[in-house]
TORPA-4810 file (N, C-alpha, C, O; in nm, 3 decimals):
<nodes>
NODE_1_-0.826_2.702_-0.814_-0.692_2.654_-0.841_-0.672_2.511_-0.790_-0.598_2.435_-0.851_X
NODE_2_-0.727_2.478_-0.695_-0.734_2.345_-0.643_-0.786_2.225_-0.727_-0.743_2.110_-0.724_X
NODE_3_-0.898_2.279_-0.810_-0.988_2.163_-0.870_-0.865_2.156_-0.969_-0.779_2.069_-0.961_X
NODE_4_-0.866_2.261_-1.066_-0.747_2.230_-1.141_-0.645_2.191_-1.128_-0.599_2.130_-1.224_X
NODE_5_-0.564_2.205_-1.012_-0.416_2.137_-0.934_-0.451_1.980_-0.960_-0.376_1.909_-1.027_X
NODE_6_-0.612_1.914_-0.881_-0.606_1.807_-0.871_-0.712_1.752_-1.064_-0.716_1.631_-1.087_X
NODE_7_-0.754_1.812_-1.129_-0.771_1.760_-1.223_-0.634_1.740_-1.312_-0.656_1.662_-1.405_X
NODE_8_-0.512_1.784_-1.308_-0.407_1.784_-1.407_-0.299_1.685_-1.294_-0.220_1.601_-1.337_X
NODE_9_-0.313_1.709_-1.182_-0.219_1.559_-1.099_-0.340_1.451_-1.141_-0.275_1.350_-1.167_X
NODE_10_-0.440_1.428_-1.156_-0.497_1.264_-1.178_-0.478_1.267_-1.359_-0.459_1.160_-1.415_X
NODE_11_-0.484_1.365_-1.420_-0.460_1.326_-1.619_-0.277_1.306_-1.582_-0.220_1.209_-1.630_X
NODE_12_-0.207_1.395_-1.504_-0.078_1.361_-1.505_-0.021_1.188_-1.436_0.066_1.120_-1.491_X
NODE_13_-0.068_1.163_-1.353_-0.054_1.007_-1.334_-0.116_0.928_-1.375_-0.100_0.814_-1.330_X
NODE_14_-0.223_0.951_-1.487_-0.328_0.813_-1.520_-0.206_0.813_-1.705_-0.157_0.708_-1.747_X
NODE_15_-0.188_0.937_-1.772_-0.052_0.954_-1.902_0.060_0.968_-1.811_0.092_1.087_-1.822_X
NODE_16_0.120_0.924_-1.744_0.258_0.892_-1.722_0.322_0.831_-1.818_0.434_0.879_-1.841_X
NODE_17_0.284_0.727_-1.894_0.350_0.632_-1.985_0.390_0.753_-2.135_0.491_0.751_-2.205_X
NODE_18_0.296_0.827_-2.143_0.325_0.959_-2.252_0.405_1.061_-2.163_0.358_1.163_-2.114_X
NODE_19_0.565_1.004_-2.148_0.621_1.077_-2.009_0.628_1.265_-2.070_0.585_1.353_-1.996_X
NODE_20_0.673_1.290_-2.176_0.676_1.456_-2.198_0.547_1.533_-2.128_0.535_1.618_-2.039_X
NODE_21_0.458_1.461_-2.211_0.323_1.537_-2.172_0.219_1.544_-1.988_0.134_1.611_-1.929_X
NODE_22_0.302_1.430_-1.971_0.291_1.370_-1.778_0.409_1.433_-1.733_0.444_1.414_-1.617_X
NODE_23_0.464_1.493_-1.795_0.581_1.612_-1.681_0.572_1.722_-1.719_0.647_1.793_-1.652_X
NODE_24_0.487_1.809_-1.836_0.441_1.920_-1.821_0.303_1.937_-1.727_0.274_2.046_-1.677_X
NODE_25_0.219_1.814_-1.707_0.111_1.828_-1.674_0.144_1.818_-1.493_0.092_1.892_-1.410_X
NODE_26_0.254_1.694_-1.459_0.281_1.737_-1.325_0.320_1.847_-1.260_0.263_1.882_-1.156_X
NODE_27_0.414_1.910_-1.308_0.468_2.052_-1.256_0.312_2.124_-1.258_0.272_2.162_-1.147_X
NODE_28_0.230_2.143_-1.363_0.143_2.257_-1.388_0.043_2.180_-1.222_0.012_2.244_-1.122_X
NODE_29_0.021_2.053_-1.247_-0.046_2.070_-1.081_0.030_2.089_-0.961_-0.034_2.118_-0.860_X
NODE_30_0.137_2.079_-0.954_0.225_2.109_-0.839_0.189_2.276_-0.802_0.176_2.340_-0.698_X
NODE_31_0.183_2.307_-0.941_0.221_2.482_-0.916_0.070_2.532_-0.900_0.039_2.635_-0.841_X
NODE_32_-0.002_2.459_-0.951_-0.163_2.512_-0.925_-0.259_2.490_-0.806_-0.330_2.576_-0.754_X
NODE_33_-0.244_2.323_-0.764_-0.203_2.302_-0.642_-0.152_2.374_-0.540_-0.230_2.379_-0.445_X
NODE_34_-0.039_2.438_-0.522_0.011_2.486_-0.444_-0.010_2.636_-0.417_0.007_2.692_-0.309_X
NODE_35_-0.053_2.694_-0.541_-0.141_2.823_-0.551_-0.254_2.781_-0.427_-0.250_2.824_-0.312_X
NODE_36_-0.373_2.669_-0.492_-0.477_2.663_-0.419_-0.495_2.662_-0.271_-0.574_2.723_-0.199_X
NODE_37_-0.351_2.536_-0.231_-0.321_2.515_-0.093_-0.322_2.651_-0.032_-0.394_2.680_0.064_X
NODE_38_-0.235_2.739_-0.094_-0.204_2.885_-0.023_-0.326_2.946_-0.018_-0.347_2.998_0.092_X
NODE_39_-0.413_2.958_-0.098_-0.546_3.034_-0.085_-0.622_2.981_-0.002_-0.675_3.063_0.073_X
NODE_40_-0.655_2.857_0.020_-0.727_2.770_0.144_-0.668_2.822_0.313_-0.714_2.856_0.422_X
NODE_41_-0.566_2.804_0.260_-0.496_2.852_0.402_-0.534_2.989_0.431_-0.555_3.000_0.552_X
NODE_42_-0.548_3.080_0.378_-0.580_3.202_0.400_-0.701_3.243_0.399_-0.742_3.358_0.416_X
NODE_43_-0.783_3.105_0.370_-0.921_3.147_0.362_-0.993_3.222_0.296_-1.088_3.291_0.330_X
NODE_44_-0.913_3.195_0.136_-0.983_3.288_0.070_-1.100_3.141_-0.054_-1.193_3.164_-0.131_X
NODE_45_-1.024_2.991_-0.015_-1.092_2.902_-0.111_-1.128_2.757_0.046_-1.069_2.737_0.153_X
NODE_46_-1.245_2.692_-0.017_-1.240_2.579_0.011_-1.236_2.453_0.015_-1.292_2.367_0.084_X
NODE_47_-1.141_2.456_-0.093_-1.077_2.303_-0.123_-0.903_2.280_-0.101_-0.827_2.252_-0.194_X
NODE_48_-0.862_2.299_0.039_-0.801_2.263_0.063_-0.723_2.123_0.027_-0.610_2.114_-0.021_X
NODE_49_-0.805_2.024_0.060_-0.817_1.861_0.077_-0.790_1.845_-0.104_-0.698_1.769_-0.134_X
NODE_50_-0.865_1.912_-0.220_-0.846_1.897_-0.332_-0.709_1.969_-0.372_-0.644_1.912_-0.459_X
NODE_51_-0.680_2.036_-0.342_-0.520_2.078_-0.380_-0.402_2.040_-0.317_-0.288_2.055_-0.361_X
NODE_52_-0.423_2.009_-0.249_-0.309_1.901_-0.133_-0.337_1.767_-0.229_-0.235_1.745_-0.295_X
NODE_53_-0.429_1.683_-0.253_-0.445_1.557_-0.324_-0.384_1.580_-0.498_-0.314_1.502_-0.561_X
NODE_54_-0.446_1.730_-0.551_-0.321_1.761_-0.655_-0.209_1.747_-0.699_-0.154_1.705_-0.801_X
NODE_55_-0.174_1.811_-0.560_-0.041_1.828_-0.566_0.018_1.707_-0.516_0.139_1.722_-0.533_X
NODE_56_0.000_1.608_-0.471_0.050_1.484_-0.478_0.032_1.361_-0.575_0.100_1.259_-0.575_X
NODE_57_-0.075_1.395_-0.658_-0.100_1.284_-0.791_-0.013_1.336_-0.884_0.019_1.244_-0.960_X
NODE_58_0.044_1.449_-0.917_0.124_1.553_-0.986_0.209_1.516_-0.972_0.276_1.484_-1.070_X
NODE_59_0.261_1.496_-0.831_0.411_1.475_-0.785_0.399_1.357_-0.858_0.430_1.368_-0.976_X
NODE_60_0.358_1.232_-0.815_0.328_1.075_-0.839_0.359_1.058_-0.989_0.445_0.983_-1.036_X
NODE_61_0.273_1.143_-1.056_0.318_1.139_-1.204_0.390_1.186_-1.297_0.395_1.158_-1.417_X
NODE_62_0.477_1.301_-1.197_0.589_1.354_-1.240_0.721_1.264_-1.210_0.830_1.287_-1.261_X
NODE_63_0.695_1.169_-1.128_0.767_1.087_-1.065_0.815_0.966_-1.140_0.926_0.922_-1.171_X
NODE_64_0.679_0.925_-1.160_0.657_0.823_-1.275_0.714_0.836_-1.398_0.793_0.759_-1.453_X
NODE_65_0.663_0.949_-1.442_0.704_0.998_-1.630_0.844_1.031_-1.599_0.896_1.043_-1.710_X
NODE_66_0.937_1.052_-1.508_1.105_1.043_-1.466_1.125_0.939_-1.565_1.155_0.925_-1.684_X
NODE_67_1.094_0.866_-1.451_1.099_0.707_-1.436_1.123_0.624_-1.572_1.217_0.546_-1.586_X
NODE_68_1.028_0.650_-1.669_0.946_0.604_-1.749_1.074_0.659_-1.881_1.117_0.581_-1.966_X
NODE_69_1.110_0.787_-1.871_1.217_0.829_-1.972_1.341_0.813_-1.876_1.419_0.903_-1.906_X
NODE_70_1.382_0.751_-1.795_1.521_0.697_-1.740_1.512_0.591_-1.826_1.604_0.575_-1.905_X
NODE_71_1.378_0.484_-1.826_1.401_0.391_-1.899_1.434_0.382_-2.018_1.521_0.310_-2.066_X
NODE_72_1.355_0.468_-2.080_1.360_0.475_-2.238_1.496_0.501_-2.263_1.547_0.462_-2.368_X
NODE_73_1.562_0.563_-2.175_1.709_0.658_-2.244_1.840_0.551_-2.219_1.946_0.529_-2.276_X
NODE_74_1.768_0.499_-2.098_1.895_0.371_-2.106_1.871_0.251_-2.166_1.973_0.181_-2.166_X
NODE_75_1.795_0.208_-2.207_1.754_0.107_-2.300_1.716_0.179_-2.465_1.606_0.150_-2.510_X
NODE_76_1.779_0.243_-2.523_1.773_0.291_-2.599_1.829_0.256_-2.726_1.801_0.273_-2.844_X
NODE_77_1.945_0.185_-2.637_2.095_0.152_-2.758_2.091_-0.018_-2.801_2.162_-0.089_-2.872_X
NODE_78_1.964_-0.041_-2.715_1.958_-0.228_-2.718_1.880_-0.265_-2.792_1.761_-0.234_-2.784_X
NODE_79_1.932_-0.348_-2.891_1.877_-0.437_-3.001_1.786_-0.503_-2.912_1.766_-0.504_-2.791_X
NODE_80_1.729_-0.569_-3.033_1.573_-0.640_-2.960_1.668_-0.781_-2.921_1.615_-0.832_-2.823_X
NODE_81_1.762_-0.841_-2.953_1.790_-0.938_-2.898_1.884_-0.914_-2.770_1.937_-1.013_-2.720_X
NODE_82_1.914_-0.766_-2.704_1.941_-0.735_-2.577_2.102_-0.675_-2.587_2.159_-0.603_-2.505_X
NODE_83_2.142_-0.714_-2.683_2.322_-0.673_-2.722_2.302_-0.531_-2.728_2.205_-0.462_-2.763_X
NODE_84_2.393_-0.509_-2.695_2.429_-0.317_-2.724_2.478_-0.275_-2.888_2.577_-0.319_-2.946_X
NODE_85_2.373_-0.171_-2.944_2.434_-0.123_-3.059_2.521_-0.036_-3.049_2.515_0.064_-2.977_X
NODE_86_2.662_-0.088_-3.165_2.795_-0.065_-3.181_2.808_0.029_-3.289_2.913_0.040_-3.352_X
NODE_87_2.699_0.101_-3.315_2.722_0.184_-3.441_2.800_0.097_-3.603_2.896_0.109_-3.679_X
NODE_88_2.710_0.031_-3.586_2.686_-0.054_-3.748_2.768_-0.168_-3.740_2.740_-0.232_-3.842_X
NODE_89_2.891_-0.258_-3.650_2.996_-0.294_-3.594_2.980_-0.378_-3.561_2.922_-0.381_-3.453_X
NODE_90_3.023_-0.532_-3.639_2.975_-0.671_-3.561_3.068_-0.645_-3.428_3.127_-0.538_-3.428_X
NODE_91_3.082_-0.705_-3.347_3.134_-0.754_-3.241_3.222_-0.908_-3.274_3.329_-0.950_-3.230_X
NODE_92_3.108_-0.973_-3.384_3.151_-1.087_-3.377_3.238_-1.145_-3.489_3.233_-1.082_-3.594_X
NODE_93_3.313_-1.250_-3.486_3.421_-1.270_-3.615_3.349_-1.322_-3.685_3.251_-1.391_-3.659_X
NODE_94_3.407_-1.284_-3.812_3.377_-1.335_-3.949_3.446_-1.437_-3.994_3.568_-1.431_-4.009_X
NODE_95_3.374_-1.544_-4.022_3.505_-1.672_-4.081_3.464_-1.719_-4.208_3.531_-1.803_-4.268_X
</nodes>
């Protein structure tokens, strides 16, 4: 569970910029990760060190791909020359 925690936190922060698919993939290492952590601890695995590092590239890129669709959603409504779209609506007078 560990290798996998930390193989899906490093694909989840290297696709951050593909934020949907970098925030299904963070949670899934958080939660696999954190499976592993628990089994290390109990001594039933030994990759501790790899599911702890999981579960923090996971976080990182769950963090990121936030991030990444905060942007998208608030810059969403802006014309390429930076004005806010008015729903079809000059702003400006006609003479």
């Amino acid at each position: 569970m560990g290798d996998a925690g930390l193989a899906l936190g490093i694909i989840a922060l290297v696709l951050f910029i593909a934020f949907p698919l970098a925030m299904i993939l963070g949670v899934l290492a958080l939660i696999f990760g954190g499976i592993g952590h628990a089994r290390a601890r109990r001594g039933e695995a030994g990759n501790r060190g790899q599911a702890l590092a999981g579960m923090i590239c996971g976080g990182v890129g769950l963090v990121l791909a936030t991030l990444v669709l905060v942007l998208v959603v608030s810059t969403g409504d802006e014309e390429p020359n930076g004005r806010m779209d008015e729903g079809g609506y000059s702003a400006t007078s006609v003479r």
